[in-house]
C-alpha positions, 0 to 999 in steps of 0.5 A: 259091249259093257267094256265098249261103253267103258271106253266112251265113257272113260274118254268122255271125262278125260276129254272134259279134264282136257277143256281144263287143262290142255292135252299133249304127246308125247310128253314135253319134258319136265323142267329141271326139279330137284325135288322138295326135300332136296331143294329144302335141305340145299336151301338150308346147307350146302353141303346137302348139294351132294345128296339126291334124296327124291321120287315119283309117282306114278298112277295109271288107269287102263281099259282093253278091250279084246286083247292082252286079258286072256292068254295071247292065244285068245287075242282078238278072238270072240267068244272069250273073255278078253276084256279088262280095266284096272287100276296100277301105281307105281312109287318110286324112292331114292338116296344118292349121294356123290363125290368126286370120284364116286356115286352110291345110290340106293332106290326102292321101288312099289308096284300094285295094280286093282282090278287087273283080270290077267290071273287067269294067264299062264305063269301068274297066280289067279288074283294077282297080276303082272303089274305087281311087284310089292309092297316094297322091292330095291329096284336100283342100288349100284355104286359109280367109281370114276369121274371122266373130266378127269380121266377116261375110265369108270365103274358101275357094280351093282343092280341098274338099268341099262338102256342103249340107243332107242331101246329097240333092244336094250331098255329100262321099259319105263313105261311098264308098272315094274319097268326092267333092271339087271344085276349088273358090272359095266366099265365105261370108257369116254374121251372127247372121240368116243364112248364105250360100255362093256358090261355083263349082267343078270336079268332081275326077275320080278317076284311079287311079295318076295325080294326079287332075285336076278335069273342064275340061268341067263346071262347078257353081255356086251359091248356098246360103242358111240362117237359124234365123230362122224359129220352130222351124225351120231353113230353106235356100234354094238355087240351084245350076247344072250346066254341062256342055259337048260335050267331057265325052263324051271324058273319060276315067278308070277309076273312075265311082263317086265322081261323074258323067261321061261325061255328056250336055252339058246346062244345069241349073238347080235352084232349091230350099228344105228345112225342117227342124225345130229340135232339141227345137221340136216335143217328141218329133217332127221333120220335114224336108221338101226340094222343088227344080224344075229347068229348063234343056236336055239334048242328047240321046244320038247315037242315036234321034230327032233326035241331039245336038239339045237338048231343054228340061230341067223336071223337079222333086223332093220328099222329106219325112221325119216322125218320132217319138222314145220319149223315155222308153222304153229306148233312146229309139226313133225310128219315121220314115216317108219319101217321096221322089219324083223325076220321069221322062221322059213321052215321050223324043221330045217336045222336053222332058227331065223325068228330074230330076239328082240332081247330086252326092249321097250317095244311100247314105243315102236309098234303100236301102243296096243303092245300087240306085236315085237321086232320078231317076224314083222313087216311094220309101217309107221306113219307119225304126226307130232304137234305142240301148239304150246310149251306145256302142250303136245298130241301126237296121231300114229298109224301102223300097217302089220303084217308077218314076215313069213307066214311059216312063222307064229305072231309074236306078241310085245313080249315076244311070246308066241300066239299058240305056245311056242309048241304049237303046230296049228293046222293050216286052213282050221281057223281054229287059233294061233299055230303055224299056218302057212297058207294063211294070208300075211296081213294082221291089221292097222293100228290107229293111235292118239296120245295127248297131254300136259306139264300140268306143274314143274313136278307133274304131268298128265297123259291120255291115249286111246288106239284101235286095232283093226284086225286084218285077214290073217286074224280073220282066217285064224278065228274062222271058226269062232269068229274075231274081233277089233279091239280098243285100248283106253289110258289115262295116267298122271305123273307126280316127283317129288 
């Protein structure tokens, strides 16, 4: 109740800055800024053009109510303390310099979050959060050999982001207070038909108040291909692999949000293709539409029928996204409608795992910004509207129906945790919390969504959304016993480069 109140009352100044200043979402684009001292230094020496000396700032405030305070298997169930609002901030610092044929760049990162109740969660220390990854860490320093209007190869060594189509599998995870980097080396090659990464890398693990390290125990490899070739559209096939070995159970660090770890050993393989439509091909339509297969073995967990044995890994995703733009009606809206489907495990014992790895995505922006699901085991139906009444000014309403694929499976959440450990059981018909319960109804529930904002200046932004999420009958009979609950989510947050 004390949280409800929070909420209305965090939306009611937020509404009353808005008479000032405009709302929108998402965000239009900020226009080209080099940064003061860039644009200072240049002014001064042209020289200085081959520098990039800037950053951002970023300070978000958040209230959650019934969901992602406690541990996941506490979600939407009554009786706990599932409320939480905080404070976090996020500074990012860089200096890059370039020639012809090369790019240094070296970017410091700081990331601190007040009032954050999530130190009660497995894994992080009471009092800290996974918001925190300070006071100062190096969140990118790579080196770029290569310049391809000359000729079609190039190099990139060193730590990065990678980030490959709509960030269903591949992501920086910007909108996170740490965001997601790897140690990586990627070779490039790009001519006039076509364009093809091929890299293998290390995910970095975000370690508070020590320097952060990339995981020895896991590796991610892979090869990305797109072309513009195609009529009308623009196509991606790729092939990405996820090794991880026995070792990363004994990993170790404060802050699982960013990535996953502490994961179970597995070899995957994800081979996948994603469409997408060329801007103005299709007049006011555009489409996008991804599907990817997997294969590959899981070990499965230390507990439950044959422990630590290695299960074969098939598994399989789509999603597909069609919408229509109102050119000429103010604000030029666009409608969309989404589904997006992932595959669960039929039968936890039958020698083959079929739960889907969402890999290293950035869920925030497909499935509810709640973050109360992932692209595993997921029936999701998206409904979009998008309106920007002015250059400065955008607002967008979503709607999502969830529900699971299979109920022999668990409920994920936007980290592709399982609800109940990935050793529970549960028991069919108990009402007792998250597990296999089969006999359970699939459906989890709708998730309303509004996001607004403004380019206040040509260096800032500001942002505001609030979602609710109402619990359906798998929810229902999970907390039969105990009872459940609706949750709500409240963020304001303003965005600052300089």
């Amino acid at each position: 109740m004390k949280t409800s109140l929070r909420i209305l009352l965090a939306c009611a100044l937020a509404l009353t800055s808005f008479q000032l200043h405009a709302q929108y979402s998402p965000p239009p684009p900020l226009q080209p800024f080099p940064g003061f001292a860039n644009d200072y230094l240049r002014k001064k020496d042209p020289y200085w053009a081959n520098w990039d000396i800037s950053g951002s700032f970023r300070m978000r405030y958040e209230v959650r109510e019934n969901h992602l305070a406690a541990p996941p298997a506490n979600d939407f169930k009554k009786g706990v303390d599932n409320d939480n609002s905080y404070f976090s901030d996020k500074l990012l610092f860089r200096v890059g310099y370039n020639q012809k044929w090369w790019i240094a760049l070296v970017e410091g990162r700081s990331s601190s979050a007040t009032g954050d109740d999530r130190g009660s969660a497995p894994n992080i220390p009471t009092g800290s959060s996974p918001d925190s990854d300070g006071p100062v860490d190096l969140h990118q320093a790579y080196i770029v050999l290569g310049n391809h209007k000359e000729f079609p190869l190039s190099l990139k060594v060193g730590r990065q982001e990678l980030s490959y189509g709509d960030e269903r599998l591949v992501g920086a995870f910007a909108w996170n207070n740490i965001g997601r980097v790897f140690d990586a080396a990627k070779v490039r090659w790009q001519n006039a038909w076509f364009g093809m990464d091929a890299f293998t890398s290390r995910i970095v693990v975000p370690d508070d108040n020590n320097f952060n390290m990339s995981n020895e125990y896991e590796t991610f490899s892979g090869a990305y291909f797109n072309t513009a070739k195609i009529p009308k559209n623009w196509t991606e096939f790729y092939f990405l692999a996820r090794n991880v070995s026995p070792g990363a159970a004994t990993l170790s660090a404060p802050a699982i949000t960013p990535a996953p770890f502490n994961t179970s050993a597995r070899d995957t393989y994800t081979i996948g293709a994603r469409f997408r439509s060329a801007t103005n091909a299709w007049g006011n339509f555009d489409y996008t539409a991804e599907i990817a297969g997997q294969f590959g073995n899981w070990k499965r967990p230390g507990a439950g029928v044959r422990p630590g044995e290695r299960d074969d890994h098939r598994a399989y995703a789509a999603a597909v996204n069609a919408g229509y733009t109102f050119a000429d009606s103010f604000g030029k809206p666009r409608v969309a409608l989404e589904y997006a489907f992932a595959s669960g495990d039929a039968d936890p014992n039958d020698g083959t795992h079929e739960t889907f790895d969402n890999l290293y995505p950035t869920n925030h922006k497909f499935y509810g910004y709640m973050d109360t699901a992932s692209w595993q085991n997921l029936h999701n139906v998206r409904l979009i509207y998008q309106l920007k009444p002015h250059a400065r000014v955008s607002l967008a309403a979503e709607g999502h129906a969830f529900w699971l694929a299979d109920t022999h499976d668990r409920f994920y959440n936007v980290g592709g945790v399982p609800r109940g450990g990935a050793g529970a059981t549960g028991a069919s018909g108990s009402g007792t919390g998250y597990g296999l319960n089969p006999a359970y109804d699939s459906f989890l529930g709708l998730e309303a969504d509004f996001v607004c904002g403004v380019t206040l200046t040509k260096n800032s932004m500001l942002e505001c959304g609030y979602a609710h999420f109402f619990k359906g009958s798998y929810i229902d009979q999970t907390f039969s016993t105990s009872g459940s609950r609706d949750a709500d989510w409240f963020y304001t947050q303003v965005l600052i480069r300089f």
